[in-house]
N, C-alpha and C positions, 0 to 999 in steps of 0.2 A: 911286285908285292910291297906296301905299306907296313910301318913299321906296324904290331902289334896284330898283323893276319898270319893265316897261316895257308898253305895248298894243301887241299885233298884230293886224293884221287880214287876212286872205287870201281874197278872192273869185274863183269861176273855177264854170265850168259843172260843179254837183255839187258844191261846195266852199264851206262860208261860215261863216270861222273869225274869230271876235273873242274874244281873250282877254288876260286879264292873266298877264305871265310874267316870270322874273327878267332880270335886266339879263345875266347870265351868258349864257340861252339865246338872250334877246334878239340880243346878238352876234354869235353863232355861227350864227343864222337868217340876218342880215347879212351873213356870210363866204359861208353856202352862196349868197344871195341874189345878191352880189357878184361871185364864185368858183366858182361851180358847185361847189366842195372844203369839203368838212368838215374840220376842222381834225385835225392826229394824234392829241392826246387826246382827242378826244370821244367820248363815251357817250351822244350824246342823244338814238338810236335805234338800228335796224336799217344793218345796212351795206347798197347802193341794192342789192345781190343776193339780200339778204333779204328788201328792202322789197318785192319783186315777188313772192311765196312760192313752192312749189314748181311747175313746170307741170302744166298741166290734167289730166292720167292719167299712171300709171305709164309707161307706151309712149315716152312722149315723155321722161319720166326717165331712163330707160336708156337710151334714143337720146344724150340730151344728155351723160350721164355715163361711156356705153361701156364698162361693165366688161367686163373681157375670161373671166377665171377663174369658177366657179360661188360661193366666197365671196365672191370682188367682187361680183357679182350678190344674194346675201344680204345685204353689208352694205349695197346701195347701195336695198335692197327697205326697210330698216329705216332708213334713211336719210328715204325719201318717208312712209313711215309715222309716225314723226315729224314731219316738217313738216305732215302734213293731219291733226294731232293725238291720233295714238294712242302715248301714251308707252310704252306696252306691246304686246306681243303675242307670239301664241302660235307654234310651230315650222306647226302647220297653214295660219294665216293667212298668213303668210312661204311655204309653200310653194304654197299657192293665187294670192300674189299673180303667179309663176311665167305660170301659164293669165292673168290678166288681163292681164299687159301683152306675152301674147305670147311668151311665152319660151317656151326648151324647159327640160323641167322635169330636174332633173338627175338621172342614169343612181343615185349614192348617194347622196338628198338627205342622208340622216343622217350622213353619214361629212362631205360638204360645209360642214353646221349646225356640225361639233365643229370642225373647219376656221378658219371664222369666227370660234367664239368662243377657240380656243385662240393667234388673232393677235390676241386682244384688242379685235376691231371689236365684237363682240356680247356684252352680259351678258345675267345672271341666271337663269333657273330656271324649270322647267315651272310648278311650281306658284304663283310670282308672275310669269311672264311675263318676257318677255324684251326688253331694250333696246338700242338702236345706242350705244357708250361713245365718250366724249373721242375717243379714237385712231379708234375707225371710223368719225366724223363727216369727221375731217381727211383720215382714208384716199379715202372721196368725194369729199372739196372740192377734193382735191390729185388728182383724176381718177385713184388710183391709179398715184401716181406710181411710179418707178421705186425708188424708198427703201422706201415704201409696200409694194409687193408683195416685196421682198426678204427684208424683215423674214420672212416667211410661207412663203418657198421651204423646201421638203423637211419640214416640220412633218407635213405627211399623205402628203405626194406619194413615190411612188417606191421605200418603204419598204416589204421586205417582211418581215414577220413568219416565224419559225421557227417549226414547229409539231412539236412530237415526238409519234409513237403507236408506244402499246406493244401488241409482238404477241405472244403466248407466249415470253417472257423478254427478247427483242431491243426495242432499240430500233432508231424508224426514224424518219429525219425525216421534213422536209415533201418531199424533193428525190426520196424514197424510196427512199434507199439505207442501208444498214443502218448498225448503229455498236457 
């Protein structure tokens, strides 16, 4: 052992850790040991909500997470997809995940998908696949909080388009009446 380490040893059913480690982490084993509390700045793992990973099937993700809207639901799919290690995927996979955990599958997924990504929960590209970003990870962890979904209100929702068709020199809108 070097000056400034220290030995750990930790045995328990399943468990049987002897290593050399700095005196840094050493301590801060000691506080968790002591304290049950990791210190504020620490970085020497996973926060304990991590450390347990995501639950067992999607079904019980969305149970726990409750998204209410269908982009909630997309971002919170990309979300579990993530944690059980697919740093990508596809608009098909995201909408299959839909049938697996039970959901019902949504009336426009497509309108729903642009939804997602245009509040910034979902990046990237058919063709390199697509990821959960910064913003849509917290948007989940923050159970869709109130802040969370605001940002997002009237972006697709409620908006309707004009649409003009021309009939032998008149025009007509969408409303159909003439102009």
């Amino acid at each position: 052992m070097e000056h400034g380490e220290a030995h750990i040893s930790i045995k328990a059913p399943g468990i049987d850790v002897d290593k050399a480690v700095s005196a840094e982490i050493a301590a801060e084993v000691m506080r968790l040991v002591l304290t049950g509390k990791v210190s504020a700045g620490s970085s020497t793992g996973p926060r304990p909500s991590e450390a347990a990973g995501p639950p067992e099937t999607l079904a019980e993700f969305m149970r726990e997470v409750d998204p209410k809207r269908n982009p909630d639901k997309i971002a919170t799919i990309a979300k579990y997809l993530k944690d059980t290690g697919h740093s990508t995927f596809s608009r098909t996979e995201a909408r299959e995940a839909f049938r697996q955990a039970r959901e019902t599958e949504p009336g426009n997924y497509a309108r729903d998908f642009k939804w997602a990504q245009y509040a910034g929960w979902i990046g990237g590209d058919d063709s390199s696949g697509f990821y959960l970003t910064r913003t849509g990870e917290n948007a989940v962890n923050s159970r869709f909080s109130d802040e969370a979904v605001e940002k997002t209100k009237g972006k697709f929702s409620g908006r309707r388009r004009l649409v003009v068709h021309r009939t032998e020199g008149n025009q007509q809108s969408g409303d159909g009446t003439s102009s």
